[in-house]
C-alpha positions as CSV (number, residue, x, y, z in Angstrom):
1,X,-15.4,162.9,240.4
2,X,-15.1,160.8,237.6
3,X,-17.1,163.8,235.2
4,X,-14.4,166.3,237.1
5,X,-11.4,163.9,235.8
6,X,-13.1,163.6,232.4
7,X,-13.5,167.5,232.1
8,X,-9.7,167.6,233.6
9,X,-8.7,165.8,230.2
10,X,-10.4,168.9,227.8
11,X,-11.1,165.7,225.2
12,X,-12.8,168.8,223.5
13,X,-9.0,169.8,222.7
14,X,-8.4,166.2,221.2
15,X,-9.9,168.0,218.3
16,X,-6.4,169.3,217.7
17,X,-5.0,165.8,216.8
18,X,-6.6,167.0,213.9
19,X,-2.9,168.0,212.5
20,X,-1.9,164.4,212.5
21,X,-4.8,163.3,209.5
22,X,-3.1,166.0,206.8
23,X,-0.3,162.9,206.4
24,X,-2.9,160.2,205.2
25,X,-4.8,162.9,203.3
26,X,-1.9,164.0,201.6
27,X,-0.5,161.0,200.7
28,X,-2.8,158.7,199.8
29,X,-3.3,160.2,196.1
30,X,0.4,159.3,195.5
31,X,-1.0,155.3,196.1
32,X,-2.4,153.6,193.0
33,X,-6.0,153.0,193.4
34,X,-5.5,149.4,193.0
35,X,-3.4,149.2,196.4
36,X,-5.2,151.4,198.3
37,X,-7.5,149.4,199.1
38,X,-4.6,146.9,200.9
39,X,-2.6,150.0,202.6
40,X,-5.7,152.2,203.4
41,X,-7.1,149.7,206.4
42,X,-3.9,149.6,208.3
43,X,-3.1,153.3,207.6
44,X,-6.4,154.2,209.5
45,X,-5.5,151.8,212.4
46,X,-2.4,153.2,213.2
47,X,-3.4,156.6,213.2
48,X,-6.3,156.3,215.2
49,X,-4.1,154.5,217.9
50,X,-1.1,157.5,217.0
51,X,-4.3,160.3,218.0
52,X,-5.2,158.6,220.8
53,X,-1.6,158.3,222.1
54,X,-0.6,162.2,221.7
55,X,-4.4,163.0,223.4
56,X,-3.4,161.0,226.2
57,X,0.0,163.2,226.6
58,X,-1.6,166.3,225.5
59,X,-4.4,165.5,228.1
60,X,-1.6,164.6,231.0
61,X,0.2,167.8,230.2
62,X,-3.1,169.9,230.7
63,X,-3.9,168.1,233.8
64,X,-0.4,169.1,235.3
65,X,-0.8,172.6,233.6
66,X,-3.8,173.2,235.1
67,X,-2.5,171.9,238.8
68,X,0.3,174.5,238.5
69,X,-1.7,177.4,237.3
70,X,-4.8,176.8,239.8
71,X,-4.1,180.0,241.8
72,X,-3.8,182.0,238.8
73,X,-7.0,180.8,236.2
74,X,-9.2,181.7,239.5
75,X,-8.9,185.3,238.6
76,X,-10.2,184.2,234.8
77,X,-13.7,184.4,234.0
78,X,-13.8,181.3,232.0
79,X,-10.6,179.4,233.3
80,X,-12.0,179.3,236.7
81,X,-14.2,176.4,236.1
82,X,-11.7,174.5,235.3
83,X,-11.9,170.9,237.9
84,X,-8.9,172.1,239.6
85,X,-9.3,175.9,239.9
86,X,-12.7,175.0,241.2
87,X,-11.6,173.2,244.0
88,X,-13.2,169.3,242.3
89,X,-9.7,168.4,242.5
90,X,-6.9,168.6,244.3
91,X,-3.9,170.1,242.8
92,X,-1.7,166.9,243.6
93,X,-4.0,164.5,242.6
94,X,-4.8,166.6,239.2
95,X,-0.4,165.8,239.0
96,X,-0.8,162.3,239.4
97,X,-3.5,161.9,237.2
98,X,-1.5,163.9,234.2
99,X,1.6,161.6,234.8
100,X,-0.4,158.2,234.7
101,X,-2.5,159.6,231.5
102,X,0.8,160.7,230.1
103,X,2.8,157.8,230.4
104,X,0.2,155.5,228.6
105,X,-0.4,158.0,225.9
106,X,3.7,157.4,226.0
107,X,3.9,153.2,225.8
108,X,0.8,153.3,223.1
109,X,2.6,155.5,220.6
110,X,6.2,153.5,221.4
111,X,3.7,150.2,220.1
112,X,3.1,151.7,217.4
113,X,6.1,152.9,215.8
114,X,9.2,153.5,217.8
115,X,9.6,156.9,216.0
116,X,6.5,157.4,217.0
117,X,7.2,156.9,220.2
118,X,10.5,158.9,220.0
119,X,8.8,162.2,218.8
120,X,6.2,161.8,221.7
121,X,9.6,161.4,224.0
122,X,10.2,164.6,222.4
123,X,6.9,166.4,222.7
124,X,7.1,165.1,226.5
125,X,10.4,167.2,227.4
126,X,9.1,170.4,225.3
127,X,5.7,170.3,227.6
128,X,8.3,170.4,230.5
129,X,10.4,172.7,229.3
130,X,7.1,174.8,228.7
131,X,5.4,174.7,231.9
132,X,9.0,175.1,234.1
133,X,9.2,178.2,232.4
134,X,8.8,179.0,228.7
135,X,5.2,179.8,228.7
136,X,6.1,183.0,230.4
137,X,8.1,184.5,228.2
138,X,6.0,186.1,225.5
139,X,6.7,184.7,222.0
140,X,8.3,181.8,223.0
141,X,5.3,180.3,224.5
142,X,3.2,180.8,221.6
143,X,6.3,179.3,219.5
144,X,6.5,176.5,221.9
145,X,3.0,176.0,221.1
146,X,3.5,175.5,217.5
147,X,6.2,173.5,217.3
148,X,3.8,170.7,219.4
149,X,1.7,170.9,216.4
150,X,4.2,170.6,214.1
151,X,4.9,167.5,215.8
152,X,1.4,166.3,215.6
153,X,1.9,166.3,212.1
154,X,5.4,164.4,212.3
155,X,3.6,161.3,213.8
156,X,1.0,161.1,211.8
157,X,3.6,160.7,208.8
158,X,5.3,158.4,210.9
159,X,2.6,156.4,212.0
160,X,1.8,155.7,208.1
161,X,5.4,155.2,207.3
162,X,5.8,158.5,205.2
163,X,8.6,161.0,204.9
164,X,7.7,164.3,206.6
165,X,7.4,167.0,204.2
166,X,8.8,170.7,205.2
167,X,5.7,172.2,203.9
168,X,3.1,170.4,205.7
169,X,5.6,171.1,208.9
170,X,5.9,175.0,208.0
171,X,2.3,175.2,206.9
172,X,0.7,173.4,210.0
173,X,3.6,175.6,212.2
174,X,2.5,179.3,211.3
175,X,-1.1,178.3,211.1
176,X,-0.8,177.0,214.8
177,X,1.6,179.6,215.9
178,X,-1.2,182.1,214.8
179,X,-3.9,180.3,216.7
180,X,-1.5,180.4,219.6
181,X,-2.1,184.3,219.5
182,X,-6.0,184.0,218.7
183,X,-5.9,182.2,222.3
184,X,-4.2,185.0,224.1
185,X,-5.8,187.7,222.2
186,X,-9.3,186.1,223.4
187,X,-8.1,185.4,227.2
188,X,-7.1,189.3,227.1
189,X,-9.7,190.4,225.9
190,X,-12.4,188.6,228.2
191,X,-10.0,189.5,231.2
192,X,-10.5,192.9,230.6
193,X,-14.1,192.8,229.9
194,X,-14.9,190.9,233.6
195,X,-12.1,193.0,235.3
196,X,-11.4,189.9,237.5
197,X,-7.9,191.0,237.7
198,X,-6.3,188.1,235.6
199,X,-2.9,188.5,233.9
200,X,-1.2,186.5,230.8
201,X,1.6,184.5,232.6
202,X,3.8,185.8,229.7
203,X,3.0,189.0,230.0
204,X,0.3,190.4,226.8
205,X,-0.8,193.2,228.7
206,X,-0.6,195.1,224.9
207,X,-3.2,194.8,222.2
208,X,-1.4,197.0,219.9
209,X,1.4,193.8,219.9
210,X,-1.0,190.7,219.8
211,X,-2.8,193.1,216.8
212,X,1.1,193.0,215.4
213,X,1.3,189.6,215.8
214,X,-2.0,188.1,215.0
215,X,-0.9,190.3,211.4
216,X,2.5,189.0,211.3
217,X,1.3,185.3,212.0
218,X,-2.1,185.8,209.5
219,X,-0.1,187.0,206.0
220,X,2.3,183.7,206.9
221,X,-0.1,181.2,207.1
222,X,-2.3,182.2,203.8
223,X,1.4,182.4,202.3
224,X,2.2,179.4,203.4
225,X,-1.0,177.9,201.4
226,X,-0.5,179.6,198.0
227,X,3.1,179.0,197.7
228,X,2.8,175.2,199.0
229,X,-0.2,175.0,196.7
230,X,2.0,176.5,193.4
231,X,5.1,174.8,194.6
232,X,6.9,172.1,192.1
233,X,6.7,170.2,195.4
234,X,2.9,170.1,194.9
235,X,2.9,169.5,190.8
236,X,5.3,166.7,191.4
237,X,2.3,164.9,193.7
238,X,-0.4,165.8,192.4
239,X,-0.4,167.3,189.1
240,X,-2.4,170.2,188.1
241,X,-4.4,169.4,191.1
242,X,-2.2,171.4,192.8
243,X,-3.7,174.3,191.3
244,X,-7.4,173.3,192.4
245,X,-5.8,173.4,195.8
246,X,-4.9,177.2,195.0
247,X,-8.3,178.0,194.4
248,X,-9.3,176.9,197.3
249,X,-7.6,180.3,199.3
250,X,-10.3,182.5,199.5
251,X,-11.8,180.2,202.1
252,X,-8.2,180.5,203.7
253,X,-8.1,183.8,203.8
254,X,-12.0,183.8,205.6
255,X,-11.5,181.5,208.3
256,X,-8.4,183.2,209.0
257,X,-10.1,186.9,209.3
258,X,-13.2,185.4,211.5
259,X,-11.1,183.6,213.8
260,X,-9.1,187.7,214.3
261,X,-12.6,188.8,214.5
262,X,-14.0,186.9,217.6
263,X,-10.2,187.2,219.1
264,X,-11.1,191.1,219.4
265,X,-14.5,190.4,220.5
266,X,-13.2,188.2,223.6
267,X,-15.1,185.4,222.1
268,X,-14.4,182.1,223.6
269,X,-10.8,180.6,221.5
270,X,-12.0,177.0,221.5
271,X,-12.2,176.0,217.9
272,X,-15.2,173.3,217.9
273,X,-16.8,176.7,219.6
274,X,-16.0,179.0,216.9
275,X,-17.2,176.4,214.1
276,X,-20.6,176.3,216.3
277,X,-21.1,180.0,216.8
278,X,-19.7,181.6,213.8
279,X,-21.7,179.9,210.1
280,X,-19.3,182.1,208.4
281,X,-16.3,180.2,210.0
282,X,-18.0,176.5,209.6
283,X,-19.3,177.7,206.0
284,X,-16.3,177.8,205.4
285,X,-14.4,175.4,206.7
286,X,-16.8,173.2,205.3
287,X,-16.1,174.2,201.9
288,X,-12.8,174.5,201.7
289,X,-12.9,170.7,203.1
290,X,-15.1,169.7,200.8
291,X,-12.8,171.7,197.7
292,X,-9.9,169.9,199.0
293,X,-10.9,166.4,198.8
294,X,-12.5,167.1,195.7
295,X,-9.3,168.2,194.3
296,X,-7.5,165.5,195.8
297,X,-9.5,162.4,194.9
298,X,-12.4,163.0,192.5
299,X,-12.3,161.4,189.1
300,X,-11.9,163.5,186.7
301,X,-10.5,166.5,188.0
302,X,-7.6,166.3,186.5
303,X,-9.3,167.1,183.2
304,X,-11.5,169.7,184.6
305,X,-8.8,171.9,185.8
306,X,-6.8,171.3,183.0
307,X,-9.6,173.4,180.8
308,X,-10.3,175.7,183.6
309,X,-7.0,176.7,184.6
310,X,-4.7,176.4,181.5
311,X,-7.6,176.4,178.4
312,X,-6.3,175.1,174.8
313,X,-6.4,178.5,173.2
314,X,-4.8,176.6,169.8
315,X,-2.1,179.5,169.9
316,X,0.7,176.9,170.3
317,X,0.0,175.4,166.7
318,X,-0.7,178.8,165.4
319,X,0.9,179.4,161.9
């Protein structure tokens, strides 16, 4: 019983409090080097305890989720081994469970920082909002989704003490809003491949319109990237660093295209699993991490990409 609860949590979806790390990455280059070493130890603590707070109410939320939708994820190939579905736990004990979980994710983040604790407030009443009824109405779940994210990100500037910037909201918001689609490209496309006679609660029956959407979503998120990236925004934090970050967009623009491509294969939608299965995707990923912090905090980088990206041709002193 006590794997069956553990598997009830998904802890493999913690993975998404992922979104609430781009605040302390972001910001720390703006924090002399002499203080960092002061601000960076209790920056870290707080956001651990911030990720382990929203996991707790993400995990709650997926326990009553998965209570509500039992009868319907046993028609899925993969959903139906889910605790609950499976008949490991009962529906009204897999509710319980999500409320205590829920509530301490709740009081931690509150200890923390009481905007914290007010955004998770907030997050709390969007989950119910989503599961009384939103998630069955296409494009609002998948925007519902999103915007969750988008408060990940929120807390983790919070938990730090930072202002929230609009282009870390917009650019974690379209690239989450297009994952939300990968997911319900995937779960229609292995539905129809087992023929168990599953159906989207919200009603993608169509893959002409998640094709539509996944392309919509795609071209807004490696936007999002290049003009964040070019922005004055950007130049006025980190300099001509900014540009390295631009560089960095062809790896964008691959992870973004692999994740379509296992969507229309019905591969499974989990992330950590498409980093495992795909080395084009974790390739990737892994460079374009690698890029980023390079850009970010290497010495000297500043002067490299000064010669690389605008070279002294002498044509200013000419004549």
């Amino acid at each position: 019983m006590l794997a069956a609860y553990l598997r009830l949590m998904r802890p493999q979806d913690w993975v998404k409090n992922v979104f609430i790390l781009p605040a302390i990455v972001f910001s720390l280059p703006s924090i002399p080097p002499e203080a960092r070493a002061e601000i960076l130890p209790a920056w870290i603590g707080d956001t651990v305890l911030v990720i382990l707070a929203f996991g707790l109410l993400a995990s709650g939320f997926y326990a009553i989720n998965d209570a509500l939708d039992a009868d319907r994820d046993r028609h899925h190939p993969r959903k139906r081994h889910r605790p609950i579905a499976a008949g490991e736990i009962s529906p009204n004990a897999g509710i319980a469970f999500g409320v205590m979980i829920g509530l301490a994710g709740l009081v931690l983040g509150a200890l923390v920082d009481p905007a914290v604790g007010g955004v998770l407030v907030g997050y709390l009443v969007l989950q119910v909002l989503y599961n009384s009824g939103l998630k069955r109405i296409a494009i609002v779940d998948a925007v519902v989704l999103a915007t969750g994210f988008a408060m990940r990100s929120t807390v983790g500037a919070f938990a730090i003490d930072r202002p929230v910037s609009t282009w870390l909201l917009g650019c974690v918001f379209f690239l989450t809003l297009y994952l939300a689609f990968i997911k319900r490209m995937c779960d229609l496309a292995a539905a129809k491949e087992a023929d168990t006679g599953w159906t989207s609660p919200a009603g993608y029956d169509d893959r002409f319109e998640l094709n539509w959407l996944l392309g919509i979503s795609a071209v807004t998120v490696v936007l999002c990237w290049v003009l964040y990236t070019l922005s004055p925004h950007a130049t006025a934090l980190f300099g001509v660093r900014a540009s390295g970050l631009a560089l960095l967009t062809p790896f964008v623009v691959i992870v973004v295209h692999r994740f379509y491509r296992r969507a229309n294969l019905g591969a499974r939608d989990n992330p950590i699993a498409a980093i495992r299965e795909d080395p084009v995707i974790s390739i990737s990923l892994a460079l374009f991490v690698v890029g980023l912090f390079a850009c970010l905090y290497a010495p000297g980088a500043d002067d490299l990409l000064d010669r690389l990206i605008f070279p002294d041709t002498g044509l200013a002193n000419a004549g």
